[in-house]
C-alpha positions as CSV (number, residue, x, y, z in Angstrom):
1,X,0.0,0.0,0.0
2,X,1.1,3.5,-0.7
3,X,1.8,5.7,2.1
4,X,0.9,8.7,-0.1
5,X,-3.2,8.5,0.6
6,X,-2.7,7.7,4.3
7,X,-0.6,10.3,4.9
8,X,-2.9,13.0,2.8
9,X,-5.9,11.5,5.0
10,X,-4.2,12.1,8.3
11,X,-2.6,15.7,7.4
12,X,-6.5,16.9,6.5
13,X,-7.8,14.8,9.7
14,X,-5.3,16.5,12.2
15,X,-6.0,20.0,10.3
16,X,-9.5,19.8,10.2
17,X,-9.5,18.1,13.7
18,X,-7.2,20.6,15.5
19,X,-9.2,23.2,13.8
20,X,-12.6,22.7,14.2
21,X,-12.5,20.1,17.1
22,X,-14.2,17.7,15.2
23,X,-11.9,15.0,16.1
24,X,-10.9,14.3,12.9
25,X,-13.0,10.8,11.9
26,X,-15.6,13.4,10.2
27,X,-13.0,13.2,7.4
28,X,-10.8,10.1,8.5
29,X,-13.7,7.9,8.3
30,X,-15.3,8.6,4.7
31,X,-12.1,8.8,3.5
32,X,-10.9,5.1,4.6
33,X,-14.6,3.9,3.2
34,X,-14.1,5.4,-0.1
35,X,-10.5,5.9,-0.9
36,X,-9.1,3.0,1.0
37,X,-11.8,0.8,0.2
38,X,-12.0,-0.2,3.8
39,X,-15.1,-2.1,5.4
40,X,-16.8,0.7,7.5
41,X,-16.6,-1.1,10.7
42,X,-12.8,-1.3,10.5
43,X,-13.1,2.1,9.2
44,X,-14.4,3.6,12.7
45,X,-11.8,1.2,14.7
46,X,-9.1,2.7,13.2
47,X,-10.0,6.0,13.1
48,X,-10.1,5.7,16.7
49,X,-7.1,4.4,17.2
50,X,-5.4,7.3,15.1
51,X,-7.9,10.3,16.7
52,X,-6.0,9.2,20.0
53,X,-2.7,10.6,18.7
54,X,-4.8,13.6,16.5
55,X,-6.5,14.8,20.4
56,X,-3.3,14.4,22.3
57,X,-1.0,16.9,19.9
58,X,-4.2,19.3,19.2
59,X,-4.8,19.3,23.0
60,X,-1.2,20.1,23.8
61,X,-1.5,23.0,21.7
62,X,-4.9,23.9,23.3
63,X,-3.2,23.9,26.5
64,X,-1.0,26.0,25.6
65,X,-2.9,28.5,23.9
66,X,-5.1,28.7,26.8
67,X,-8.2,27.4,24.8
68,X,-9.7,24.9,27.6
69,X,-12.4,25.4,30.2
70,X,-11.2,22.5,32.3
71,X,-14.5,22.9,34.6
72,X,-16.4,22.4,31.3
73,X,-14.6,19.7,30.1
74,X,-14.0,17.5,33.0
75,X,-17.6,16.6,33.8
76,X,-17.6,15.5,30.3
77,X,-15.1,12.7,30.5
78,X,-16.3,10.0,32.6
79,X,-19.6,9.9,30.5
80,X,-17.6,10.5,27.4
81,X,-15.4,7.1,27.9
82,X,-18.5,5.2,29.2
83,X,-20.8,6.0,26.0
84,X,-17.0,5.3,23.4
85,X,-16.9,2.0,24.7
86,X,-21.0,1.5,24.6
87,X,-20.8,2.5,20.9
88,X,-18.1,-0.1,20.4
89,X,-19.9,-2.9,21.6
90,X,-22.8,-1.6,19.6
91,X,-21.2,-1.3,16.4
92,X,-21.4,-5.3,16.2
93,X,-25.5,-4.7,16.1
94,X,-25.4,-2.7,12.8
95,X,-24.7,-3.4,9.6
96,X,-21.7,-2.3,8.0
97,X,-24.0,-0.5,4.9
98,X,-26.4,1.0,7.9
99,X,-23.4,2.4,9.8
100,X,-22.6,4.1,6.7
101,X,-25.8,5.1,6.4
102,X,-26.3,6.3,9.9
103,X,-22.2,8.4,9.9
104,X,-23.7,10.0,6.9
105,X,-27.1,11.2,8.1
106,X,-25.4,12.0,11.7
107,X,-23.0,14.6,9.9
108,X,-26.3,15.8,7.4
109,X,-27.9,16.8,10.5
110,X,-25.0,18.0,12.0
111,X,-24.3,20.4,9.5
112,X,-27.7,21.4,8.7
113,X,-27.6,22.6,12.6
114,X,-24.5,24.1,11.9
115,X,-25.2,26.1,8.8
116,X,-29.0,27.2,9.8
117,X,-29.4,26.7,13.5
118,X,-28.8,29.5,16.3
């Protein structure tokens, strides 16, 4: 495999991620499904597993830039790790076409709140 597309991938993921804190799969994801070809199951896994390294160097930066409200962000944790691992162990429920189809219609809606909502 060429190290070209992966490397493409994870330079927009960790841009766009850093960015607009959208963790990067928003554009990892759909681009493993259709430039990689990959299964979109595996797709999510290992978007995961690379959004580790994205969160840890954007954070850093975050940090240092002053840009967290730790009293904010703390209460989120706990409930944020409990409902990652829930949605792992529910990805074996769907189907890999209907977890495409759900991604896509979660970042529709997404977006339509984002471009008309208040």
């Amino acid at each position: 495999m060429s190290y070209a597309i992966p490397a493409l991938i994870g330079l927009a993921a960790g841009l766009i991620g850093g960015l607009f804190g959208v963790g990067g799969g928003v554009v990892m994801v759909p681009a493993m499904i259709f430039m990689l070809r990959m299964d979109p199951k595996l797709a999510v896994g290992t978007s995961m597993t690379i959004v580790i390294f994205t969160a840890i160097s954007a954070t850093m930066k975050h940090i240092g830039n002053n840009n967290i409200d730790w009293k904010v962000a703390l209460p989120f944790m706990p409930a944020a790790i409990i409902g990652g691992w829930l949605g792992a162990q529910l990805v074996h429920q769907v189907s890999s076409d209907n977890l495409k189809r759900m991604f896509g219609g979660f970042l529709l809606l997404v977006g339509a709140k984002m471009l008309f909502g208040k």
